[in-house]
C-alpha positions in Angstrom: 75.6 115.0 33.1 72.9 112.6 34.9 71.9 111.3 31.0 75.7 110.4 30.3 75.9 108.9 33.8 72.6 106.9 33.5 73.8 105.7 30.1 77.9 104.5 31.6 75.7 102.8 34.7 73.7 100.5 31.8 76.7 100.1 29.6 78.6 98.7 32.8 75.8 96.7 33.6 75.6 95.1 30.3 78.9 94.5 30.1 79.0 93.1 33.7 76.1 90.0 32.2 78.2 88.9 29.0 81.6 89.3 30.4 83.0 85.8 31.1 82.8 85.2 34.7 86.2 85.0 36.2 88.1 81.9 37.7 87.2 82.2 41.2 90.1 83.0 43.7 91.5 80.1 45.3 89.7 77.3 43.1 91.3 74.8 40.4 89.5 72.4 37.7 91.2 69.0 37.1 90.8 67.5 33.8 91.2 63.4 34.9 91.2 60.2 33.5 87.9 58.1 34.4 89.8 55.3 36.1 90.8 58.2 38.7 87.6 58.8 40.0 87.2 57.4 43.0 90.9 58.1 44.2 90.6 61.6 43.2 87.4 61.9 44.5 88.8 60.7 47.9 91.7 62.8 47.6 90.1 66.4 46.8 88.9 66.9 50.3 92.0 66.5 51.7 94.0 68.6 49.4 91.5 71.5 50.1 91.9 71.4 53.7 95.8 71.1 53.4 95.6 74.4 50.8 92.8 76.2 51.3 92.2 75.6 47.2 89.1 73.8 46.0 89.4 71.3 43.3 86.4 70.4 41.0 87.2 67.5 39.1 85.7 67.0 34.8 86.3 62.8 34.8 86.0 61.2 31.1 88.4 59.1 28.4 91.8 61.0 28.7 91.3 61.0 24.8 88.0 63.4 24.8 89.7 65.4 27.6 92.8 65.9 25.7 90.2 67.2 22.4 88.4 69.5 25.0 91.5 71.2 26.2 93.0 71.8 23.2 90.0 73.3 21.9 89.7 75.7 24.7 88.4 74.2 27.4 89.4 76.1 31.1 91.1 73.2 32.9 94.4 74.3 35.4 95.5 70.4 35.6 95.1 67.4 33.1 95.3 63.8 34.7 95.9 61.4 31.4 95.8 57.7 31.5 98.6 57.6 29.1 101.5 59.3 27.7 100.1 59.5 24.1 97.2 61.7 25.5 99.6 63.8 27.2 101.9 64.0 24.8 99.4 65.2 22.3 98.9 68.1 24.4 102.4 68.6 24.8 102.7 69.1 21.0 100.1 71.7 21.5 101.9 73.9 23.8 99.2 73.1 26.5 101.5 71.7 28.9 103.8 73.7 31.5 107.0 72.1 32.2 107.6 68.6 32.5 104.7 65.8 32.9 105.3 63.7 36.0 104.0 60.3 35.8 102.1 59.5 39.9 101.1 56.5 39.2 100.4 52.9 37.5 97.7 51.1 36.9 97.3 47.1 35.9 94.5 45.1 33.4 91.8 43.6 34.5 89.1 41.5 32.4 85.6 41.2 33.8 82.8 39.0 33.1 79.3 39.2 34.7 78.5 37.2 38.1 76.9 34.6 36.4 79.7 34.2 33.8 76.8 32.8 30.8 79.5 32.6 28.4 81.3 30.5 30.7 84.6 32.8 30.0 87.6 31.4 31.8 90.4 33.5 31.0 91.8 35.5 28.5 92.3 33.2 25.4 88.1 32.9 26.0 87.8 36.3 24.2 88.6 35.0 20.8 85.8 32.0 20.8 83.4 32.3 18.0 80.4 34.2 19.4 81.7 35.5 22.5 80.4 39.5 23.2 83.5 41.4 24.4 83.3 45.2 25.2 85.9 47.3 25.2 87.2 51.3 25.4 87.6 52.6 21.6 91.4 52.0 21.0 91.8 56.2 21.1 90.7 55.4 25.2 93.5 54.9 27.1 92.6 51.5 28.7 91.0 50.5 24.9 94.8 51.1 23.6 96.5 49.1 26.3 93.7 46.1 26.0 94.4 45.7 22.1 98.1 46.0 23.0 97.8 42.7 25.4 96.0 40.9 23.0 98.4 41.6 20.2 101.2 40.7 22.6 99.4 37.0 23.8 99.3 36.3 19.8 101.1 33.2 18.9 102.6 32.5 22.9 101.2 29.5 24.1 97.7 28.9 24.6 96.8 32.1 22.2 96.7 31.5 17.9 98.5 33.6 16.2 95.5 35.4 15.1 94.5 36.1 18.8 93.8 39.7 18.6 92.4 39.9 15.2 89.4 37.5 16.4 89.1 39.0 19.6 89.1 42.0 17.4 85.8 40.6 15.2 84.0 40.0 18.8 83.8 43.2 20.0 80.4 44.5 20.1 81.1 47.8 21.6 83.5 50.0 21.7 83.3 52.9 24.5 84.4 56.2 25.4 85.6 55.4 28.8 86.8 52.6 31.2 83.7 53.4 33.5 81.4 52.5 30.5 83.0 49.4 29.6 82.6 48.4 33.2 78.9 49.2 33.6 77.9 47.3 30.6 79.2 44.3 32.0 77.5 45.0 35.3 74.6 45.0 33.5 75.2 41.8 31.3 75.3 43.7 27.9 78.5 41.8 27.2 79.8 38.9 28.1 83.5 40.5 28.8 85.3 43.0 28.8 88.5 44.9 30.2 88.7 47.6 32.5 91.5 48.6 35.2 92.2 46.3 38.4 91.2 49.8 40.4 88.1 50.3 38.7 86.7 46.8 40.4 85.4 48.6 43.2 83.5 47.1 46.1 80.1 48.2 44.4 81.4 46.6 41.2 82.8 43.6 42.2 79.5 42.7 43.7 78.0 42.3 39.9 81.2 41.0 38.0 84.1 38.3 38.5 87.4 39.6 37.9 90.0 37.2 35.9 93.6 37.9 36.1 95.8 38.6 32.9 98.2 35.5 32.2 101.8 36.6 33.7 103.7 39.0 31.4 100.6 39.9 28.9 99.0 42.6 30.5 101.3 46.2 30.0 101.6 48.9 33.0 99.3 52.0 32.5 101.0 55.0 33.0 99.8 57.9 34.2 101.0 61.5 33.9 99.4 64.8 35.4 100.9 68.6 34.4 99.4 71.9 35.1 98.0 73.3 31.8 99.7 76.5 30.1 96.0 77.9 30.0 95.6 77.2 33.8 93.2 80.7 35.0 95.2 79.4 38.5 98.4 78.1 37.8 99.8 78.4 41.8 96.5 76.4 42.9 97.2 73.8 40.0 100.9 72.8 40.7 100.0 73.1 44.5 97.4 69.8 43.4 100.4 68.1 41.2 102.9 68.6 44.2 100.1 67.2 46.7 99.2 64.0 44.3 103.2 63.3 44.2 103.5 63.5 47.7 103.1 60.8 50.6 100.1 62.2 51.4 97.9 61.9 48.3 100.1 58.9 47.0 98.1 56.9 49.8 94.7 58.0 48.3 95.7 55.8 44.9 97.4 53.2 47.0 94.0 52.8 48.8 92.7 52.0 45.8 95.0 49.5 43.7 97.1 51.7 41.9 101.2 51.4 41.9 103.9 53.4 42.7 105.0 55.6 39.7 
């Protein structure tokens, strides 16, 4: 009898080391678009203190997020800069109910302080030698850059051929918005295009930020829904109603981003 309960005590214990460890009680992940960062970031504190729920948040291009959680990955909430992303996960079965778009978001391009390339607005980007950096078109903010450019095409002031040579400049394409706006930082291109929100305070202290001729630029929208495969689905819509409500709508206000 002590042999056989010597041997259940190591079996449980051996179980105990490569069970999965459980979602922890009263804690939610957020899957969220880069360009979200420093309003979520803001945000999470508050919506812990009004739930009791902690929030970790996994930032990166809504595209690779998307990938992760359709392969598996434990997320309760997914935060996409667009509606293709969402949409993809939609298809899957991933999503519970009905995305809710909480807010927009506007394009921005940057060049470095020192501006060496001398770029003075959009049309700029398609000049013969110019080094433009952008998000891979799969990134949200990549998509709705190549979008504009395609749109400016033959309006005045832009050649018909606009975003094909703009196209033929780029010298990087990369996986998120918040890559895209470090290498400019850095001077490792001599433009590129990010979100108005992502020219922080920090940032705009390294780049200039040109505005979009009226009517080019598209809205980015962005939807949030809890996941299907949510380990805590209660904490996860409690974050989805707090983002849509007055409360954390101020957090993205703070930072640039529109109204849904």
């Amino acid at each position: 009898m002590k042999r056989s309960s010597a041997l259940l005590g190591a079996l449980a214990a051996v179980v105990a080391v490569i069970a999965p460890a459980a979602a922890a009680p009263g804690s939610i992940t957020v899957f969220a678009a880069a360009s979200l960062r420093e309003a979520f970031d803001a945000a999470g504190p508050a919506f812990t203190q009004a739930t009791g729920t902690v929030v970790t948040f996994s930032y990166g291009g809504s595209d690779t997020l998307a990938t992760q959680i359709r392969e598996g990955a434990p997320a309760d909430v997914f935060a996409s800069a667009n509606e293709k992303q969402m949409g993809v996960l939609v298809d899957a079965q991933r999503v519970r109910g009905t995305p809710h778009t909480f807010a927009r978001n506007r394009l921005a391009l940057i060049v470095p302080t020192a501006n060496p390339a001398h770029i003075g607005g959009l049309a700029d980007l398609a000049r013969p030698g110019t080094r433009v950096v952008l998000a891979a078109v799969t990134v949200p903010v990549g998509g709705y850059a190549r979008a504009a450019f395609a749109h400016a095409a033959g309006t005045p002031g832009f050649p018909a051929d606009f975003a094909a040579a703009v196209e033929h400049n780029v010298v990087s394409n990369e996986l998120d918005v918040k890559a895209v706006a470090t290498k400019i930082a850095l001077g490792e291109g001599d433009a590129g295009v990010v979100y108005v929100t992502d020219v922080t305070p920090e940032l705009a202290a390294k780049v200039t930020m040109l505005p979009f001729p009226p009517g080019v630029s598209p809205d980015a929208v962005y939807p949030l829904a809890v996941l299907t495969t949510a380990p805590n689905p209660s904490g996860a819509q409690a974050f989805v109603d707090f983002i849509l409500s007055p409360a954390g709508q101020r957090f993205l206000h703070a930072r640039g981003f529109l109204a849904p």
